[in-house]
C-alpha positions in Angstrom: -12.2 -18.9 -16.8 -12.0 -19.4 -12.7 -7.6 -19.5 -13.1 -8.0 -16.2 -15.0 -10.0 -14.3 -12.7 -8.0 -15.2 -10.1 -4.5 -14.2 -12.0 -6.0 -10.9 -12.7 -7.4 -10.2 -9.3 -3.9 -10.9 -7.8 -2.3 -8.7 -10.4 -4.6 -5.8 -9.4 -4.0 -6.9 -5.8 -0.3 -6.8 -5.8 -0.9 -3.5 -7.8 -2.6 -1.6 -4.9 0.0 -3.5 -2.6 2.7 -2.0 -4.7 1.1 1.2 -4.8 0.5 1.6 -1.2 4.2 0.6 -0.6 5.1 3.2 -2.3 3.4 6.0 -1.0 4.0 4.9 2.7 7.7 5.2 1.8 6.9 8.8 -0.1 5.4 9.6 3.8 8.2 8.5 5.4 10.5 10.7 3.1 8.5 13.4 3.0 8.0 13.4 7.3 11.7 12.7 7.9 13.6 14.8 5.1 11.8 17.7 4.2 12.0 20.7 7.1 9.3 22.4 6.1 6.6 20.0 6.3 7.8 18.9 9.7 6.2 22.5 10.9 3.0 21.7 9.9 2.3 17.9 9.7 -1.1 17.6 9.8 -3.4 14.7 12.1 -3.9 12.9 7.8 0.0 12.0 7.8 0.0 10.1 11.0 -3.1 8.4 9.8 -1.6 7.4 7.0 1.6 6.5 8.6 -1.0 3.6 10.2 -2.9 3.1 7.4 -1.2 2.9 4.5 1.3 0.1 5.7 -2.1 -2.2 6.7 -3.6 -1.3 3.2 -0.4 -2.6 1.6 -0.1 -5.8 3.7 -3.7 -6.3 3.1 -3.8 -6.0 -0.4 -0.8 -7.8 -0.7 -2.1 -11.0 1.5 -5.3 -11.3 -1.0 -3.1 -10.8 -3.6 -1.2 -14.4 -2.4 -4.2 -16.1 -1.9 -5.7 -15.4 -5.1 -2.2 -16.4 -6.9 -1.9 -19.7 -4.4 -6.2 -20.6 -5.5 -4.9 -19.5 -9.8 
């Protein structure tokens, strides 16, 4: 019971690292290639610029310790 809860908590942890990876990437697009947002970047995309790289490097650190304890 203990090895499965830990395999699906580092699957749903590598999920949200996944996830998180991918829209910090869509950000950096979305900031570098399209003009017209580059008028009117708000104070929420530089927060994200920060925070969404430490969510996916959290998530994806408890996502190896759970797989290393399964």
């Amino acid at each position: 019971m203990k090895r499965a809860l830990f395999a699906a908590a580092g699957t749903l942890f590598a999920a949200l690292s996944l996830f998180f990876i991918y829209y910090s990437l869509r950000l950096t697009y979305i900031n570098l290639a399209v003009p017209s947002v580059a008028a009117h970047r708000q104070t929420g995309m530089y927060i994200g610029a920060v925070v969404f790289p430490v969510a996916a490097a959290g998530f994806g650190w408890i996502s190896c310790k759970c797989w290393k304890r399964y």
